[in-house]
C-alpha positions in Angstrom: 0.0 0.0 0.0 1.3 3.2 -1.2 2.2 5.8 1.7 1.0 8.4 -0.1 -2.3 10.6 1.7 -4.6 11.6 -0.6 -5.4 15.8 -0.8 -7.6 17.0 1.6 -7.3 14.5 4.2 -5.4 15.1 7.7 -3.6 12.1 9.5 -5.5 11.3 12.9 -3.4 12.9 16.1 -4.7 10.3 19.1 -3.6 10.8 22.4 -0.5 9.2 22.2 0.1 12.4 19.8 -0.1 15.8 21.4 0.2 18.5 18.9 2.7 21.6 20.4 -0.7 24.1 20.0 -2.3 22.2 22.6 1.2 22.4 24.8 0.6 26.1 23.8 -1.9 26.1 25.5 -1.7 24.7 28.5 1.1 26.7 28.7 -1.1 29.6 28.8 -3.5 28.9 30.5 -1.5 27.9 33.9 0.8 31.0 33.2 -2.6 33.4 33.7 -3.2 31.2 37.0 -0.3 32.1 38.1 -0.5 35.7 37.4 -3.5 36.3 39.0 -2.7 34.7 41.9 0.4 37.0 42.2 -1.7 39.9 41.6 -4.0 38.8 44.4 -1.3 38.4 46.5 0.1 41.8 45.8 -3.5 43.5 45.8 -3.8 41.9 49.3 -0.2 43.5 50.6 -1.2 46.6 49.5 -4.4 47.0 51.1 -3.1 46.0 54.1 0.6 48.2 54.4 -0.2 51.2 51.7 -1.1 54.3 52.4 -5.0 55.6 50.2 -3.9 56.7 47.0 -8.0 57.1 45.7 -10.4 58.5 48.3 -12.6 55.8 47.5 -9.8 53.9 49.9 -11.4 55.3 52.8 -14.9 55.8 54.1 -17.2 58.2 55.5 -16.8 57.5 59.0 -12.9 57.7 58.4 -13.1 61.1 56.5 -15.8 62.5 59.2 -13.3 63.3 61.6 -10.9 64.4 59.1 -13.8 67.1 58.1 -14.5 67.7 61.7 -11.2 69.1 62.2 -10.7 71.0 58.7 -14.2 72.9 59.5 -12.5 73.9 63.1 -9.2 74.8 61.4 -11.1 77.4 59.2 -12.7 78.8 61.8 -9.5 79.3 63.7 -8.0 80.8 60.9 -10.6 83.1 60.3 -10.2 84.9 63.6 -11.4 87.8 63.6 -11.7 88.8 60.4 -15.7 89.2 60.8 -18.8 87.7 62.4 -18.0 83.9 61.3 -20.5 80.9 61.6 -20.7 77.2 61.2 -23.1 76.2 58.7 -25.3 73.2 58.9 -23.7 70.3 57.5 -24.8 68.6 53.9 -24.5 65.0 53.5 -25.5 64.1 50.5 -26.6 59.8 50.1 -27.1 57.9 46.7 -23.6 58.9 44.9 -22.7 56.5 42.9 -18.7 54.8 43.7 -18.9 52.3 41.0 -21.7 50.9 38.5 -22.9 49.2 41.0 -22.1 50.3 44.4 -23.8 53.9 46.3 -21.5 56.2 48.2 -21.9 59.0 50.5 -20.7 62.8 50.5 -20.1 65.3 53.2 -20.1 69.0 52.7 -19.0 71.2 56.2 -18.6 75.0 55.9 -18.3 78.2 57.5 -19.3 81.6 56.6 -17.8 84.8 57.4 -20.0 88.2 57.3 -17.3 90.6 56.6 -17.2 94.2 58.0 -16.7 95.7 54.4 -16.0 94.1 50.9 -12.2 92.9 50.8 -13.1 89.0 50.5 -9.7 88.7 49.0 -8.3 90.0 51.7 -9.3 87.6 54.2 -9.4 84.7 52.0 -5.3 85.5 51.6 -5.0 85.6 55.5 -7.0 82.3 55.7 -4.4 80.4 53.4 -1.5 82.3 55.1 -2.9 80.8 58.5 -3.9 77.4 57.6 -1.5 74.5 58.3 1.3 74.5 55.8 0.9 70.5 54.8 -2.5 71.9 52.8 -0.9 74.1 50.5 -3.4 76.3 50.5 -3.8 79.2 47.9 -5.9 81.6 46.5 -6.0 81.7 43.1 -8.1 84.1 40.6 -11.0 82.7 38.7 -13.8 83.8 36.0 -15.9 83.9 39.0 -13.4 86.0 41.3 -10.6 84.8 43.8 -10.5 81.2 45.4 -9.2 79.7 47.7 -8.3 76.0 47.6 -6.0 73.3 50.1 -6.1 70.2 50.3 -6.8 68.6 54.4 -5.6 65.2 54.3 -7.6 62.2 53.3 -8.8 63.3 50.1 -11.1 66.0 52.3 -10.9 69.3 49.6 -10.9 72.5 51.1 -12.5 75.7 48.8 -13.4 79.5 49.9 -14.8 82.1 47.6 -17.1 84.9 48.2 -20.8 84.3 48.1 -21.7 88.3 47.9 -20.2 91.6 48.9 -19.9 90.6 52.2 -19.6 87.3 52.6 -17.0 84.6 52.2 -17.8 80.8 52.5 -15.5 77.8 53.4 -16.1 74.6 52.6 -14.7 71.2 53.4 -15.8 68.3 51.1 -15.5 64.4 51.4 -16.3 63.5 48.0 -18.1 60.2 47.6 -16.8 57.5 49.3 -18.2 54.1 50.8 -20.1 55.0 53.9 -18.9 52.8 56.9 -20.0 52.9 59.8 -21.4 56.3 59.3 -21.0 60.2 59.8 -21.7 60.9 63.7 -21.4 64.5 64.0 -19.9 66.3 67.3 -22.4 67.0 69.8 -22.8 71.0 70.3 -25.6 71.3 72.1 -26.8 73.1 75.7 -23.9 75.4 75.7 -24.3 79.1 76.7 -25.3 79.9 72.7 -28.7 78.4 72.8 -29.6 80.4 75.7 -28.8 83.8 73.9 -30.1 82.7 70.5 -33.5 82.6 72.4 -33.1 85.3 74.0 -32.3 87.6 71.1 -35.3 86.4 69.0 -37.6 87.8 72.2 -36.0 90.7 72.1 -37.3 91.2 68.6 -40.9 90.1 69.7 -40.8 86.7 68.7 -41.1 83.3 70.5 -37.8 81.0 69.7 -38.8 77.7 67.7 -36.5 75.0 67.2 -32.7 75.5 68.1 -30.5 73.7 65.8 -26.5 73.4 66.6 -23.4 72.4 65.0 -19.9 72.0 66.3 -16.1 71.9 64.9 -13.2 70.4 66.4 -10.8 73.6 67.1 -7.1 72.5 66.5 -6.0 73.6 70.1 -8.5 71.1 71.2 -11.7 73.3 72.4 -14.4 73.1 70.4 -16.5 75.9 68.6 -20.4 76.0 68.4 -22.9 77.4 66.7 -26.4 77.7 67.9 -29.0 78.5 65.2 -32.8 79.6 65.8 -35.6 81.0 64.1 -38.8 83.0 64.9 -42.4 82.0 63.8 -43.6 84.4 61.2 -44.7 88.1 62.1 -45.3 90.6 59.7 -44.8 93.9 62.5 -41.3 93.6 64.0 -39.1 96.1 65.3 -36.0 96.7 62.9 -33.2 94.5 63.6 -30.7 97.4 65.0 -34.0 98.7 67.4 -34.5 95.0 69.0 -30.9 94.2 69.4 -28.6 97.5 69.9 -29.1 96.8 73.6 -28.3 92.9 74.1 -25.1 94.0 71.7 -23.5 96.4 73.9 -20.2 97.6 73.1 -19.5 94.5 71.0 -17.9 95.9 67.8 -20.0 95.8 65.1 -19.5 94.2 61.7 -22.9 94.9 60.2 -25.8 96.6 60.5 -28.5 97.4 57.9 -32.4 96.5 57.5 -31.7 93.2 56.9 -28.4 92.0 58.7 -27.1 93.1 62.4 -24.1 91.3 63.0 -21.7 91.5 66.1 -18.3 90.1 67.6 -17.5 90.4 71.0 -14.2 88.1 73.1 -14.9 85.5 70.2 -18.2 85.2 69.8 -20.3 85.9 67.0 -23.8 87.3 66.6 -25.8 87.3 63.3 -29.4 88.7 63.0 -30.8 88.5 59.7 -34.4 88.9 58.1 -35.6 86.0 56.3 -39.1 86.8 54.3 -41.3 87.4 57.4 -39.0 85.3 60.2 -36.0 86.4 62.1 -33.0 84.2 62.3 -30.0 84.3 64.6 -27.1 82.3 64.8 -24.3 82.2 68.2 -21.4 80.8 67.9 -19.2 80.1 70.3 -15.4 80.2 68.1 -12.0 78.7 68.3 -10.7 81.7 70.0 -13.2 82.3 73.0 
């Protein structure tokens, strides 16, 4: 019998007869096993010894405190530039991490009333106080000079003017996985509650609700603000009428229709007219 194989036919391979495609393979296959492994390996090390390098590395309840302190920080550094206040905090649920998993963002601020219109000025001091690992810096935008730092932990730190006279700080999280949670510092049933109330019945009005936030100062105190607001009355006394005498001889950083603001040994008043209510805010700063 001839040895010849006719066109178009292919000699059987059994198993005796490994082709080197299918050593090939093999080849690769355990070669991608092994690599992953290794990366899983490394992956693990890292987590464990590295420091962050994406804020999605640490959670809410490990940037709270972080916040906390970067809120108290701007506060402190704002001295007394004007009548300063904590603002009530924003946290923000439903941001999205990934495809498929939800985040959480917190927002922490402060706002300054000034006693003019140089919110350059004090935005400069504020970056020429704050600590020097944050780099802070004002820069000049289409929307006017900003101020921007960086707190640690992938907490972002802006200012910019919100009017004439006002400045606003902010401190921001960005999302992240939640954790155990944000617990905010307790600030209430300090001195500020009292006086809230009692300046909103010196204007004529019973004292609803008092709300309060607190900061973590960096010497270790901690600053509070107490924030309450009057049920609606359409015939008030003007702001400077009701208040002139609970102010005393606090200096004065604003006073008009719709503002009467105050500082006096580190505290800060704030009146303000909003629609037919009064609101006041006490706060209780790092420097008191």
């Amino acid at each position: 019998m001839s040895g010849a194989v006719q066109a178009g036919y292919a000699p059987p391979t059994g198993p005796d007869q490994p082709t080197s495609g299918r050593r090939w393979v093999r080849w690769l296959v355990a070669a991608t096993v092994l690599w992953a492994v290794l990366l899983a390996v490394l992956t693990w090390f890292s987590i464990r010894d590295d420091p962050p390098t994406v804020r999605e590395q640490r959670s809410l309840a490990e940037a709270g405190p972080v916040t906390d302190r970067a809120v108290g920080e701007l506060l402190a550094a704002a001295g007394d530039g004007g009548a300063a206040r904590l603002l009530p905090d924003v946290l923000r649920t439903g941001c999205r991490i990934t495809p498929m998993e939800d985040g959480a963002a917190l927002t922490r601020g402060v706002e300054v009333l000034l006693p003019g219109d140089d919110a350059r000025g004090l935005l400069q001091r504020v970056a020429d106080r704050l600590p020097a690992s944050w780099r802070a810096g004002v820069e000049t935008t289409g929307d006017g000079p900003v101020l921007r730092a960086d707190a640690g932990e992938f907490v972002a730190v802006e200012g910019h003017a919100t009017g004439a006279d006002r400045v606003r700080f902010t401190a921001a999280t960005g999302c992240r996985p939640v954790g155990d949670g944000y617990r905010p510092l307790a600030g209430g049933g300090g001195p500020e509650t009292d006086q809230a109330t009692a300046l909103l019945r010196a204007w004529g009005g019973p004292a609803g609700q008092v709300d309060h936030v607190a900061a973590a100062c960096p010497g270790g105190a901690t600053a509070r603000t107490a924030r309450a607001e009057s049920a609606p009355a359409a015939d008030r006394p003007s702001l400077a009428d009701a208040l002139a005498a609970a102010r005393g001889g606090a200096v004065g950083v604003r006073a008009t229709p719709e503002v009467y603001a105050w500082r006096a040994a580190g505290t800060s008043v704030v009146a303000e007219r909003v629609d037919d209510r009064i609101r006041v805010t006490v706060t209780t700063g790092c420097d008191a």
